[in-house]
C-alpha positions, 0 to 999 in steps of 0.5 A: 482494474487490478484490486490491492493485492498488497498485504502485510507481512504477519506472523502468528507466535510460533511462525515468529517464534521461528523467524526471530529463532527463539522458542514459543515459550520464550515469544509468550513470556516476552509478550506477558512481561512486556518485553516485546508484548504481541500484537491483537486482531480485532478477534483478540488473535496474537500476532506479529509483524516485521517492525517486531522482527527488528526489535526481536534480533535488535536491527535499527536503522540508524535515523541518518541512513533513512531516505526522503523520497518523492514520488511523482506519477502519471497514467500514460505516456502521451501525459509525459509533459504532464510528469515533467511539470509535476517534477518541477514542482516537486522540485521548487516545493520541496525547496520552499519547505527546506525538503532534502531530498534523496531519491526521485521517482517518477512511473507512468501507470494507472492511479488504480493499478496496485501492481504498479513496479516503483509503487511496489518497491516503495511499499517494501521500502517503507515496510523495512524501515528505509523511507522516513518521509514520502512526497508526493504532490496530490493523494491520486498521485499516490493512489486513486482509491485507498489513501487512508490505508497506505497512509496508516500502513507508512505511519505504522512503520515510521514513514510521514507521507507529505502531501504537496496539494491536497486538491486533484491533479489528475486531467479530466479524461484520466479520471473519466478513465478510472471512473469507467474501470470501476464501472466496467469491473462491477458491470462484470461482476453483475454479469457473472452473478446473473450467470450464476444465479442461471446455473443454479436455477437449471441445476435445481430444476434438472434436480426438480424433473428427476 
């Protein structure tokens, strides 16, 4: 199981102040006059992000050059009819909604895998500002665990995530898979706390006989 590695681009006042070329004097004053106000951390800590990045070096993305993209996915190469169907029901949904649409994607990759290459690059292409809408036919086609998040993180930078079928698609032995990469990276992770914990008993009982 590979855990989300994926984490947003922030910057605090003087690292913005050095990406947007400006002084922190100037970042601040924009942030107290409203200007260009800075964003707040749950600790109350100032900082930016790259949709902030664009507004301080006045780069828009003009609506027109912005991309409806679909996103078709499954876990293995024996599911290859598997994807070829999903895509054709991609294709007859997004005709029925009166969907353009600029770019198809299909990978074969786990639902839980985040390093996943066209999953990763349509993050950075939601991140700059290129994708406006994302289609994808269910929420596990998209990701496993975690929806809510990529769906906060497209909505934050201007992206609508459409979901054909809000039901699970996935066949029961790929879900029986997903299921037992979770059990297996806990069972590892108890495992290595129970090592742990031995070390530290013979430790302190080696401290103990001197």
């Amino acid at each position: 199981m590979v855990y989300l590695s994926i984490m947003l681009k922030l910057y605090r006042v003087g690292e913005f102040a050095n990406r947007i070329r400006k002084s922190t004097d100037t970042v601040r004053r924009w942030d107290k006059q409203g200007t260009l106000p800075a964003k707040r951390s749950v600790g109350g800590h100032r900082y930016y992000d790259e949709s902030d990045v664009r507004k301080a070096l006045g780069i828009e993305i003009p609506e027109v050059s912005r991309k409806t993209v679909v996103y078709c996915r499954v876990s293995s190469r024996g599911q290859l009819d598997d994807l070829k169907s999903q895509v054709k029901a991609m294709r007859q949904f997004c005709l029925g909604a009166g969907i353009a649409v600029d770019d198809w994607i299909e990978e074969i990759a786990g639902g839980m895998n985040f390093k996943r290459r066209q999953f990763l690059s349509v993050i950075n292409r939601i991140e700059s500002g290129e994708i406006t809408k994302l289609v994808i036919a269910h929420k596990d086609r998209w990701t496993r665990f975690g929806f809510d998040f990529f769906e906060w993180f497209a909505q934050k930078h201007g992206c609508e995530i459409v979901v054909a079928n809000q039901e699970q698609l996935s066949p029961q032995q790929e879900m029986v898979e997903d299921l037992m990469a979770v059990v297996h990276t806990f069972s590892c992770r108890l495992y290595g706390l129970r090592n742990y914990k031995k070390t530290i008993r013979k430790a302190a009982e080696g401290e103990t006989d001197e």
